[in-house]
C-alpha positions in Angstrom: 14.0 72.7 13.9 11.3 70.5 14.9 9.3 70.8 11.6 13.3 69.9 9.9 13.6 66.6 11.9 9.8 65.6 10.9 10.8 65.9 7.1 13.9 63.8 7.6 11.7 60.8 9.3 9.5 61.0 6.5 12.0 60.5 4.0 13.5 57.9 6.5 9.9 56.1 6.4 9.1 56.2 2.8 12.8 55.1 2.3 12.0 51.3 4.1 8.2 52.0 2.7 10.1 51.3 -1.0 12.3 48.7 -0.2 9.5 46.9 1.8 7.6 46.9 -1.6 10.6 45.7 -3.6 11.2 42.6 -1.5 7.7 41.5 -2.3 8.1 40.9 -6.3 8.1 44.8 -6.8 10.8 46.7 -8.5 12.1 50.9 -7.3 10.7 52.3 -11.0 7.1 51.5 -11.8 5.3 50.7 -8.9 1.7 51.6 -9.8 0.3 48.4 -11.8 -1.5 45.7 -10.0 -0.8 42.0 -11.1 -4.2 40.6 -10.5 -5.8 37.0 -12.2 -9.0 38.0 -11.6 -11.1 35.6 -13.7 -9.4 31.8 -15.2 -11.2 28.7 -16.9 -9.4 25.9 -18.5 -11.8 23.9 -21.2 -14.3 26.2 -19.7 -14.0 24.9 -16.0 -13.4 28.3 -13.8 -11.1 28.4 -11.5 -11.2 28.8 -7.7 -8.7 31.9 -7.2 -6.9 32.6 -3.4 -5.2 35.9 -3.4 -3.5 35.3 0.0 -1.6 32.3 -1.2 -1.6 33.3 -5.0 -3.3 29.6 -6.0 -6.1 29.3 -8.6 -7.3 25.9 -8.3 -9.7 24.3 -11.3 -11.7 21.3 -10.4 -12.5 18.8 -12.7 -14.5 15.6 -13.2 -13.2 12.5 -11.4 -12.2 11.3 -15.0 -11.1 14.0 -17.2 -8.1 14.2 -19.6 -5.7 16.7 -18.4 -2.6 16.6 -20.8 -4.6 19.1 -23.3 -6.3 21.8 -21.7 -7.0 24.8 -23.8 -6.7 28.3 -21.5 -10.5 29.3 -22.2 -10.6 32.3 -20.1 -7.7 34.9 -18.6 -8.8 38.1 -17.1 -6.1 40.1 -15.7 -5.9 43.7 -14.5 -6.1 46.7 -16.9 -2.8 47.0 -18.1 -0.9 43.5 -16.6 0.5 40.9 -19.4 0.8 37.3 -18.8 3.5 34.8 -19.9 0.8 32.8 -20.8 -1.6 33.9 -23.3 -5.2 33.1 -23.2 -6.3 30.3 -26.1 -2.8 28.4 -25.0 -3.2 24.7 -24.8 -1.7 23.9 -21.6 -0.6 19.9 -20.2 -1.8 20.2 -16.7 -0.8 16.7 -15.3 1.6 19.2 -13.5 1.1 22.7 -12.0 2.1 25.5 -14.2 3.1 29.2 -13.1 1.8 32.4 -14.8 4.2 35.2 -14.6 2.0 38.6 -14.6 3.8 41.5 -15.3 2.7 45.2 -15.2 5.0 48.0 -15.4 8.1 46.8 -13.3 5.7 45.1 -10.9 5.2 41.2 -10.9 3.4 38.3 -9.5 3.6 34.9 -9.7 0.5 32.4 -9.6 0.2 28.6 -9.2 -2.4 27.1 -11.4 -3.7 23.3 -10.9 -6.5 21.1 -11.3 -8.0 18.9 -9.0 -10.2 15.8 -10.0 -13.4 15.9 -7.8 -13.0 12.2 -6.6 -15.3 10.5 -4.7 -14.2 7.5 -3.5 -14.2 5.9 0.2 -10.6 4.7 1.0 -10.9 3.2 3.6 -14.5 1.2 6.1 -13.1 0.3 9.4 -15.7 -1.1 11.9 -15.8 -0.4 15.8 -12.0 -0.1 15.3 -10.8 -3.4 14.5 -12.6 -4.9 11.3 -11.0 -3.6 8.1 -13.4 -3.7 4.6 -12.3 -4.9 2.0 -13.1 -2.4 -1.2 -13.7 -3.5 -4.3 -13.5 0.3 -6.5 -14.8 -1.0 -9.7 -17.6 -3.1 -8.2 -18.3 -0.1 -5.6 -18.9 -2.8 -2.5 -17.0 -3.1 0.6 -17.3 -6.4 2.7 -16.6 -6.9 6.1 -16.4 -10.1 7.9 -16.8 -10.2 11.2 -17.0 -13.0 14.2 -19.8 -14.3 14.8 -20.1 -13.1 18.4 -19.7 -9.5 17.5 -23.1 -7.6 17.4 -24.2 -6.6 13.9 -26.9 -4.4 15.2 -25.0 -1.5 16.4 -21.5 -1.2 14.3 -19.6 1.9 14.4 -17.6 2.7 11.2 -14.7 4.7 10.6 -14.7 6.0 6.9 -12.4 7.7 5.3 -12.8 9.3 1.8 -11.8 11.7 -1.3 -10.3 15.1 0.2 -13.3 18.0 0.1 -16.1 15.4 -0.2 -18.9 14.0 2.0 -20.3 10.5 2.7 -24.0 9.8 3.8 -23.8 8.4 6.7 -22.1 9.7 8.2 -18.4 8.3 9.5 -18.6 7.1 13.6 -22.3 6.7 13.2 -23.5 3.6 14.4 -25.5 1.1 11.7 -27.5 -1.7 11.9 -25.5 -4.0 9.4 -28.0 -7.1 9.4 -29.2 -5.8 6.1 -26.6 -4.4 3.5 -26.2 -0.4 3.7 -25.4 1.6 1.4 -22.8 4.8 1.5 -22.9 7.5 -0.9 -20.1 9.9 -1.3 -20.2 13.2 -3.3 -17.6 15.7 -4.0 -18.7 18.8 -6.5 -19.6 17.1 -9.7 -18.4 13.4 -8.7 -20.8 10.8 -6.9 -20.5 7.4 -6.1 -22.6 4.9 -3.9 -21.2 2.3 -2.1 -23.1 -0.9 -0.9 -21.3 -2.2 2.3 -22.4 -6.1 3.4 -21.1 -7.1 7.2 -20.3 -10.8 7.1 -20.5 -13.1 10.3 -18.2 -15.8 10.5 -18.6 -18.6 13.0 -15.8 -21.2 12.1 -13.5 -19.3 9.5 -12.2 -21.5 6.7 -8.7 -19.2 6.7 -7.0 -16.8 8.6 -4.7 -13.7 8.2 -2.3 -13.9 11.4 -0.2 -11.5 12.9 1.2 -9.3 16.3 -1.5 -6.2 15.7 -4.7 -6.2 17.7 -6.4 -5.3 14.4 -5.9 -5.2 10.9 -5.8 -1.8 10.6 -3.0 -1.5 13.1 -0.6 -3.6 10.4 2.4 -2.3 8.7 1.5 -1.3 5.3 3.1 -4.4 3.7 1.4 -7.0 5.7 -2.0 -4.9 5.2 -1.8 -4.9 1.8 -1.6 -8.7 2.1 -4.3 -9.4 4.3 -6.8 -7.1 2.5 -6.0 -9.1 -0.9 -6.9 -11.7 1.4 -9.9 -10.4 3.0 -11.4 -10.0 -0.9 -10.6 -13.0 -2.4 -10.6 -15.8 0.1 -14.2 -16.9 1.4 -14.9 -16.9 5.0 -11.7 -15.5 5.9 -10.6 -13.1 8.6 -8.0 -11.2 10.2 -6.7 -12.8 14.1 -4.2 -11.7 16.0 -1.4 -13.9 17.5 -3.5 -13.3 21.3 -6.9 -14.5 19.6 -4.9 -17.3 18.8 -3.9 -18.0 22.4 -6.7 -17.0 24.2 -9.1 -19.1 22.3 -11.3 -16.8 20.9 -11.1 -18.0 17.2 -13.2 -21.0 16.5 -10.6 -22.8 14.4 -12.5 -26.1 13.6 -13.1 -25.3 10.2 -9.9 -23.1 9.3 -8.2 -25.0 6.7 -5.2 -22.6 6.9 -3.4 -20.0 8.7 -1.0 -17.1 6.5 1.5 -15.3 8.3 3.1 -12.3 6.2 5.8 -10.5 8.6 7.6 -7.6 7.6 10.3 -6.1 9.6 12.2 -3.0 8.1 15.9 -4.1 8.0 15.4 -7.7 8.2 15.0 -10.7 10.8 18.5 -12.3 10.7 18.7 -16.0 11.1 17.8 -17.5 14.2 18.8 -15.6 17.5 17.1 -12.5 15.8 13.4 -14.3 15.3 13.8 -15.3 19.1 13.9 -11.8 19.8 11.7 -10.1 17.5 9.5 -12.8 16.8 8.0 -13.4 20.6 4.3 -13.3 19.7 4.0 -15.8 17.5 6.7 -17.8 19.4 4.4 -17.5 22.6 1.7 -18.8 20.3 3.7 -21.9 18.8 2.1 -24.4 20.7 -1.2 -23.2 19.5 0.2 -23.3 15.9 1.6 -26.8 16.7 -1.4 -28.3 17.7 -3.3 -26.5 14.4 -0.5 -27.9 12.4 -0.4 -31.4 14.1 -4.4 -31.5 13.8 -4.3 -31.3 10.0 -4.2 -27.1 9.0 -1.9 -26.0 6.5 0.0 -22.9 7.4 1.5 -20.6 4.6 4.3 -18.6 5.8 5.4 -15.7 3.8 9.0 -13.5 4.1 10.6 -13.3 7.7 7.3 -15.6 9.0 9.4 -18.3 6.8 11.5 -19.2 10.1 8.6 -20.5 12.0 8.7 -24.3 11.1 11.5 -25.2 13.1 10.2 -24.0 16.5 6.7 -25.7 15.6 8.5 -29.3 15.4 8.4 -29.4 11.3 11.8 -30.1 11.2 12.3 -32.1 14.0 14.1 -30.9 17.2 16.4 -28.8 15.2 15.3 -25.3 15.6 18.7 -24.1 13.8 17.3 -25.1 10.4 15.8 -21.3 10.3 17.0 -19.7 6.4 20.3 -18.8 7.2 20.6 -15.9 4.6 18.3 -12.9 5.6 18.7 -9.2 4.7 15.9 -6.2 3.5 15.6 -2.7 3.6 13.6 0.0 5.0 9.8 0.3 3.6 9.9 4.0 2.7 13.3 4.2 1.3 12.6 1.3 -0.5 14.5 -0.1 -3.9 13.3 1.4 -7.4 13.6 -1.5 -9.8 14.4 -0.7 -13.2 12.9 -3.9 -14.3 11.2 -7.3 -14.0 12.6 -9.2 -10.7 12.4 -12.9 -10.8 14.0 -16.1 -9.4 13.8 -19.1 -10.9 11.5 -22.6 -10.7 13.6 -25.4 -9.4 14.3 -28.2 -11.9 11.1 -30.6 -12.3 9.1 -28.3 -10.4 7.6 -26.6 -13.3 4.2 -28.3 -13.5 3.4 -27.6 -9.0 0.9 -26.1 -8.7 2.5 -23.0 -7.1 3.4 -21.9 -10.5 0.2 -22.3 -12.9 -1.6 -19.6 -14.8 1.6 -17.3 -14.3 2.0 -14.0 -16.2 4.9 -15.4 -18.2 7.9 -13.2 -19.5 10.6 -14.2 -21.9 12.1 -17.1 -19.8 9.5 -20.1 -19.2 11.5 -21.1 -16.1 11.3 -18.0 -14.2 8.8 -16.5 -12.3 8.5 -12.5 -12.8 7.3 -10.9 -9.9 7.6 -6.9 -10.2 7.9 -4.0 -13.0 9.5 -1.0 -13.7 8.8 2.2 -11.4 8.0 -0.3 -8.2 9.9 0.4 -5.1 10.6 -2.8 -3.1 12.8 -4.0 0.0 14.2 -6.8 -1.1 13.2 -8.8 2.1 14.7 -11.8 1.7 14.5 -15.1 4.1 16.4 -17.6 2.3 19.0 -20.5 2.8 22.5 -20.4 1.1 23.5 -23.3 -0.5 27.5 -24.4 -0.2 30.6 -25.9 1.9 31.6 -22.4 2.7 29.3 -21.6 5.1 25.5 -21.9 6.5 25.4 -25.5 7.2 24.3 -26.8 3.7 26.6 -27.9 1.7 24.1 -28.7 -1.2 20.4 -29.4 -1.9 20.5 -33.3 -0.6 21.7 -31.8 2.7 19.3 -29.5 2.9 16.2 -31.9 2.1 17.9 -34.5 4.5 18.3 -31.9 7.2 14.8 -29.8 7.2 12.3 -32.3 5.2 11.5 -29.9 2.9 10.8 -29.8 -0.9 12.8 -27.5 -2.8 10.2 -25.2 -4.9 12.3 -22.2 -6.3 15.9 -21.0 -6.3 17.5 -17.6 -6.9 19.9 -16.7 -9.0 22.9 -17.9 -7.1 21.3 -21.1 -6.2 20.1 -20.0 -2.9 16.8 -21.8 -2.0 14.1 -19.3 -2.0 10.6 -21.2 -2.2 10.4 -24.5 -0.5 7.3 -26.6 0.8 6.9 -29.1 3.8 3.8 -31.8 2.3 1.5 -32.8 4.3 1.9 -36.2 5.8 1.0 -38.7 8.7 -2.7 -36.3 9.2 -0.3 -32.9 9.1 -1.1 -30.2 7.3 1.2 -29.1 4.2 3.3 -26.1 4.4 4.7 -23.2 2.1 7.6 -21.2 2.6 8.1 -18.1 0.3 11.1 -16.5 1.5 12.2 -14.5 -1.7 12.7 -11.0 -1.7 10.8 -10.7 -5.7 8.0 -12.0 -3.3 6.6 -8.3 -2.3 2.6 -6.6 -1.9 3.6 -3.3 -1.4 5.3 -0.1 -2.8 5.0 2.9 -1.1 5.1 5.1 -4.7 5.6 4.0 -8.2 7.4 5.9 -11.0 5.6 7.2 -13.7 4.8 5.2 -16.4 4.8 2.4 -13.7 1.6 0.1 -15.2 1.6 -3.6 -13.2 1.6 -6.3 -15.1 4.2 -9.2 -13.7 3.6 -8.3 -10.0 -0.2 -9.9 -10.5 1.9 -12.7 -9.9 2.1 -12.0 -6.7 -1.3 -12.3 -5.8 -1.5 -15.6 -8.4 1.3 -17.9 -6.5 -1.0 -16.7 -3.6 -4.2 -18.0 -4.7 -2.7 -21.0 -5.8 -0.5 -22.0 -3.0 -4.2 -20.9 -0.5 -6.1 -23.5 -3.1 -3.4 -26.0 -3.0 -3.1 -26.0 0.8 -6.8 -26.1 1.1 -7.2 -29.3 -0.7 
């Protein structure tokens, strides 16, 4: 009896033993054929194969052409077929999947390639001073305060996934000399020569709420590190610099705030609330302004004037039309945005040396495959509502100087001159006006959105004067 009930467990067992095979790729019939890649090279490269995950990864040269790889090598166990065949010439700008077959057994693998890059991405110095990396030139320059110890500096680097830098990231360096950094990653090497600049009296400033510029949202980061590599003597201060003193501003010829909020600052009761750091700091900006500095104030930053005395006592003459979305769920455009030059204002110098598109009187500011937020701080235009009932009221009201309008009229550009020893100010409030997309569609290649970093150079040079 006992020997009868044994048999019938052992059935039982090799019962769920069959089925527990057949959920993993296997069939009931032929079970006996393995479904091994046990050797792969594409244009020769070999691959890395991982039998737990089923991967065979081939690395390749940091520039390599991977549209039209031939299949060099295939090596499969005795009896197994593939779906591909070796000899195939394979586009591997995307994964592919090789189907192995042997018998009524299958597996499936993943095949990719993986440029070995070797590229530093990012040189942040005792946690607040962000390089600014040039990756043709291979050079990365940080300025610096001039009370800040260049001695000693501690760098945080980050680079290319499976490579190493020399030296080493968080070891400290004396920066009084430049230093080179080499990074290296299989058959990719590149050497990067990293010069710490002290500033004393900066000649321009990135402002904003974080302590450091590393601690920006990605939009305003992308601004100020344009900024950091292509304006001399500039640097990076946060609205509390500002207050305390810290910042030696008797050479700074002009302050840029860029301010992005996801979903907007609304008019005028909504930069009270969200804009308190830089409204704690307006009488420091007031005093910069009323000594002579030109301030450029970019997207939401666009409603500071009227609480620094620009437009008189009126601190309701904020753009009354304000809207934007959400930086990662941000807009695909399909196309070039723009917005128009106002009439006469064709020869400023906000617009010279433009990328031009097929209308001489707009200014293009993206391309096809960018994602944007449309953050937009404007003033509508009209007797229907906002305050304005046309452009004369508008200039008679705020003081300003109409630069650009959008499509429906709406004034989204504007300029306060200097005057009476006051420094000059520009206001871009336009939602074309944007630094950063968090992807881009393929095919995506910029041309028009140079603009963006042109009307900045120009208005920086213009203000600078």
């Amino acid at each position: 009896m006992k020997t009868k009930i044994l048999n019938i467990l052992g059935a039982i067992c090799l019962l769920f033993g069959i089925a527990a095979c057949s959920d993993d790729n296997t069939s009931d019939l032929r079970l006996d054929g393995d479904c091994m890649v046990e050797a792969l090279a594409l244009d020769n490269y070999q691959g890395n194969i991982d039998l737990l995950s089923r991967t065979i990864i081939v690395r390749l040269p940091e520039v390599y052409e991977t549209s039209s790889m031939k299949l060099t090598t295939l090596t499969l166990s005795n009896g197994a077929v593939c779906n591909i065949s070796q000899g195939a010439t394979l586009n591997m700008d995307a994964p592919k999947v090789l189907h192995v077959t042997n018998g009524d057994t299958y597996l499936d693998w993943t095949v990719s390639v993986l440029h070995d890059e070797a590229r530093i991405k990012s040189f942040i110095i005792n946690d607040i001073y962000t390089g600014a990396i040039d990756q043709d030139a291979k050079t990365i320059t940080v300025y610096v305060p001039a009370n800040v110890d260049i001695t000693a500096l501690v760098p945080t680097i980050t680079y290319s996934q499976n490579a190493t830098v020399t030296p080493g990231s968080g070891v400290p360096q004396d920066f009084t000399n430049p230093v080179q950094y080499t990074v290296k990653n299989n058959s990719a090497e590149s050497t990067y020569t990293v010069n710490v600049i002290s500033i004393d009296k900066p000649a321009a400033l990135f402002v904003g709420s974080a302590a450091s510029m590393s601690e920006l949202d990605a939009e305003a980061k992308a601004a100020c590190e344009w900024m950091l590599g292509n304006v001399p003597n500039s640097l990076y201060t946060s609205f509390a610099d500002l207050r305390s003193g810290t910042i030696d501003l008797s050479e700074c010829k002009v302050i840029w705030w860029h301010w992005h909020v996801d979903w907007a600052v609304d008019g005028h009761d909504a930069f009270v609330a969200k804009g308190t750091d830089a409204l704690d700091t307006k009488n420091e900006l007031r005093q910069f302004y009323e000594n002579g500095g030109a301030l450029l104030l970019t997207r939401y930053a666009t409603n500071l004037p009227s609480f620094i005395g620009v437009t008189g006592d009126d601190e309701w003459t904020t753009p009354n039309n304000c809207w934007g979305g959400e930086e990662f769920s941000a807009e695909l455009c399909g196309g070039p945005w723009t917005f128009r030059i106002y009439d006469g204002q064709s020869g400023h110098p906000l617009w010279q040396n433009l990328v031009a598109g097929d209308n001489a009187n707009e200014v293009y500011c993206t391309d096809a495959g960018y994602h944007i937020t449309n953050s937009t701080a404007q003033y509508h235009i009209g007797t229907d509502w906002g305050g304005f009932d046309d452009y004369d009221a508008w200039t008679g009201r705020t003081g300003g100087k109409i630069l650009g309008v959008g499509g429906d009229g709406a004034i989204v550009a504007w300029e306060y001159p200097a005057h009476d020893g006051k420094g000059g100010i520009i206001c871009i409030g336009s939602g074309c006006y944007d630094w950063y997309s968090y992807t881009f569609e393929a095919g995506y290649a910029e041309n028009f959105h140079k603009n963006i970093e042109i009307i900045t150079q120009n208005a920086i040079n213009y203000l600078t004067k």
